[in-house]
Each structure stands twice: as C-alpha cells, then as structure tokens.
C-alpha positions as CSV (number, residue, x, y, z in Angstrom):
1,X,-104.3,-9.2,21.1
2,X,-106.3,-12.5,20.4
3,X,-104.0,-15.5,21.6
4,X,-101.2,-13.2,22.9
5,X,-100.3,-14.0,26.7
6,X,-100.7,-11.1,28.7
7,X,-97.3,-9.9,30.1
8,X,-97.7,-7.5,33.3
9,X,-96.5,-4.1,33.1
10,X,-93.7,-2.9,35.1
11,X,-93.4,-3.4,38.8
12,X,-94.4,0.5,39.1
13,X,-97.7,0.1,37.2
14,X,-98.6,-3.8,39.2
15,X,-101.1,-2.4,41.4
16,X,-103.1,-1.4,38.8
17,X,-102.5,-4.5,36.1
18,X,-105.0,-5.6,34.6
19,X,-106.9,-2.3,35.1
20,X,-109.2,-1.5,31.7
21,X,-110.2,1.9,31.0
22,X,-112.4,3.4,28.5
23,X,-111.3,3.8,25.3
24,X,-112.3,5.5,21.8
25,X,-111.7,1.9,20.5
26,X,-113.8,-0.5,22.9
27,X,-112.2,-1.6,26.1
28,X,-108.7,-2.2,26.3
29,X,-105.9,-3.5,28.9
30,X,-103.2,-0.9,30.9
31,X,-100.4,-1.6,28.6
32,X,-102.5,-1.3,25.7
33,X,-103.4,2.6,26.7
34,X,-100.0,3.1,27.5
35,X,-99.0,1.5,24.0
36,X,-101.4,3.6,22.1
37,X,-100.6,7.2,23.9
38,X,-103.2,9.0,22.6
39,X,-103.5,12.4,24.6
40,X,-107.2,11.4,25.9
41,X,-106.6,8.1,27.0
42,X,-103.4,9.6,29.2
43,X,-105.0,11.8,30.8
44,X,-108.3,9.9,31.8
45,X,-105.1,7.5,32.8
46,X,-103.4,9.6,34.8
47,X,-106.5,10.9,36.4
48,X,-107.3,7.3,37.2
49,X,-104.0,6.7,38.4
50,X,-103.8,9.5,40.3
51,X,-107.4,8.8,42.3
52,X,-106.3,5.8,43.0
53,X,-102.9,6.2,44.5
54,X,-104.7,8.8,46.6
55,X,-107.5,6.6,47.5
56,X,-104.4,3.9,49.3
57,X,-102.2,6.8,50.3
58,X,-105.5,7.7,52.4
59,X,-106.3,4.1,53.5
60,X,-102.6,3.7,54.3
61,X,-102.4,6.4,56.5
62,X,-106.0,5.5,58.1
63,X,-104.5,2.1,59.0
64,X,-101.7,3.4,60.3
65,X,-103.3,5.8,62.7
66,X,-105.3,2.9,63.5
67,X,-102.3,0.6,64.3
68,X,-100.7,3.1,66.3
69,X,-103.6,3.7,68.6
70,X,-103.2,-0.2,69.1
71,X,-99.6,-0.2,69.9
72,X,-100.1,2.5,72.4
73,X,-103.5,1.0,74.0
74,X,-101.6,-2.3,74.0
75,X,-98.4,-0.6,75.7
76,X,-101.1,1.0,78.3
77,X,-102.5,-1.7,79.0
78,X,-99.1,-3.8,80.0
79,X,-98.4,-0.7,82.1
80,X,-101.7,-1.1,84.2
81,X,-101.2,-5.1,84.5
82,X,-97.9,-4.1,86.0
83,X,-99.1,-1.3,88.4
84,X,-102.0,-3.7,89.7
85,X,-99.6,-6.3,89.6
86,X,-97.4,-4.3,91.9
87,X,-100.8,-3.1,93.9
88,X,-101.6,-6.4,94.8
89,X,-97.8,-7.6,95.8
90,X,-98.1,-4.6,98.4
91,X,-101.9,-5.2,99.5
92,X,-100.6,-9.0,100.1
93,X,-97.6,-7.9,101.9
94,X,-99.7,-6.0,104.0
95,X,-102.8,-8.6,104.5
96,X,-99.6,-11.0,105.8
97,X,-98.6,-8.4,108.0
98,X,-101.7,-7.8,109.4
99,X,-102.0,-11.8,110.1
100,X,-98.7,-11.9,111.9
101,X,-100.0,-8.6,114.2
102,X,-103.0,-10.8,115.1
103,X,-101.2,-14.1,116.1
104,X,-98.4,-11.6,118.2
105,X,-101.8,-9.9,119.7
106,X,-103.4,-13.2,120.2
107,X,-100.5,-14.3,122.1
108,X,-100.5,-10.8,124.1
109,X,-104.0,-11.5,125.2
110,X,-103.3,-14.8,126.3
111,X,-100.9,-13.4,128.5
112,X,-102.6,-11.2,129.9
113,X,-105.3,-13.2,131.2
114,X,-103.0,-15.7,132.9
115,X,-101.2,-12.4,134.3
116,X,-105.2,-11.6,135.3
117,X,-105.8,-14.5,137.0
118,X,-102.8,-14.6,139.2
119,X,-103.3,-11.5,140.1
120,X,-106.9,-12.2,141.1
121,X,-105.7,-15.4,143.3
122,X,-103.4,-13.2,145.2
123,X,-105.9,-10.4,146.0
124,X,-108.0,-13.3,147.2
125,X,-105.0,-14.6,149.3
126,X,-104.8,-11.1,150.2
127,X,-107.9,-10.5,151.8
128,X,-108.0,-13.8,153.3
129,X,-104.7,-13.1,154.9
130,X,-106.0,-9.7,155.9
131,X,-108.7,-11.8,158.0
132,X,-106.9,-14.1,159.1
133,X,-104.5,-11.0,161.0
134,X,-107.5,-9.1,162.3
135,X,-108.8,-12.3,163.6
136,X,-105.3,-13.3,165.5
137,X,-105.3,-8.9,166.7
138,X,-108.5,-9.8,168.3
C-alpha cells in the first residue's frame, strides 16, 4: 500500500472512507477489510457499520423533530403577530372613534351652555317684566 493513492470506495461506503478498523494484521483502511474478507474483520465491519448508520439514523431523526418544532413555533408565532396585528387595527379604530365622540360632545356642551345662558337672560327678563306689570296693576 506504500505509494499507492488512495481511491475512495464506492458512493455507498463514503460516509465511512477512510474509516480504519482493527485488524489481525495491524491497522488497515475500509477497502482494505473489504479486499481481504476474512470472516472476523466482516463482521466487526458490519457491526461497525451497522452502529454507526444507527447512531445518524438517530441524530437524523433528533434533528428533524427538532426542525419541525421550529417550523411550527415559527408558523405560531406569524399567527400571533397577525392577531395582535389585527387587535391593535381594532383598538385604534376604536381609540379614533372614541376621539370623534369627544369633539361631537365637546360641541354638544358648548351648545348647551349658550342654550343656558339665553335661557337664563329671559327668566331675568321675565321676572323683570313680571315687576314691571304688578307695578303698572298698582
């Protein structure tokens, strides 16, 4: 193996490349254990390979759980910026209503107290008149 570029093994057997496991003989590459097929080193192999495909099939689906609890927090949260949007489009409709009720009863009141203070002038005329015809029946 000395001065031999190392080729990767097939696209299958990547995610492992260039994964050494123990061997009667030393240490020696993926392909090599593959190339010898002695029944020990295939099976400690396949036991490898097998842990670790379950090892990511497990973080996969941990990630994915955890994605999908983002998606949905994320899609939870766009609905209650909408609903306060909404809220606050009906608490300022009402806030300008209310503000147009106060200028209409401003205007009311104003009314009202010119209405009170004619009608306070003509009870005074009144009563003055009412003197003036009990002083002329005398």
């Amino acid at each position: 193996m000395v001065g031999k570029k190392k080729t990767p093994p097939p696209f299958s057997l990547l995610i492992f490349w260039p994964l050494r496991l123990p061997s009667p003989v030393g240490r020696c590459s993926l392909v090599e254990v593959m190339a010898t097929g002695t029944p020990d080193s295939q099976a400690r192999f396949g036991q490898s390979v097998k842990g670790l495909l379950t090892e990511k099939v497990n973080t996969c689906g941990t990630d994915v759980i955890a994605l999908t609890k983002q998606v949905l927090k994320g899609s939870r949260s766009s609905e209650l910026l909408g609903q306060a949007a909404r809220n606050m489009v009906l608490q300022e409709d009402a806030i300008l209503h209310s503000e147009d009720s106060l200028r209409k009863m401003a205007i009311i009141t104003t009314h009202l107290q010119y209405q009170q203070e004619a009608i306070q002038k003509n009870v005074e005329q009144s009563s003055n008149l009412q003197d003036q015809l009990n002083h002329l029946l005398k």
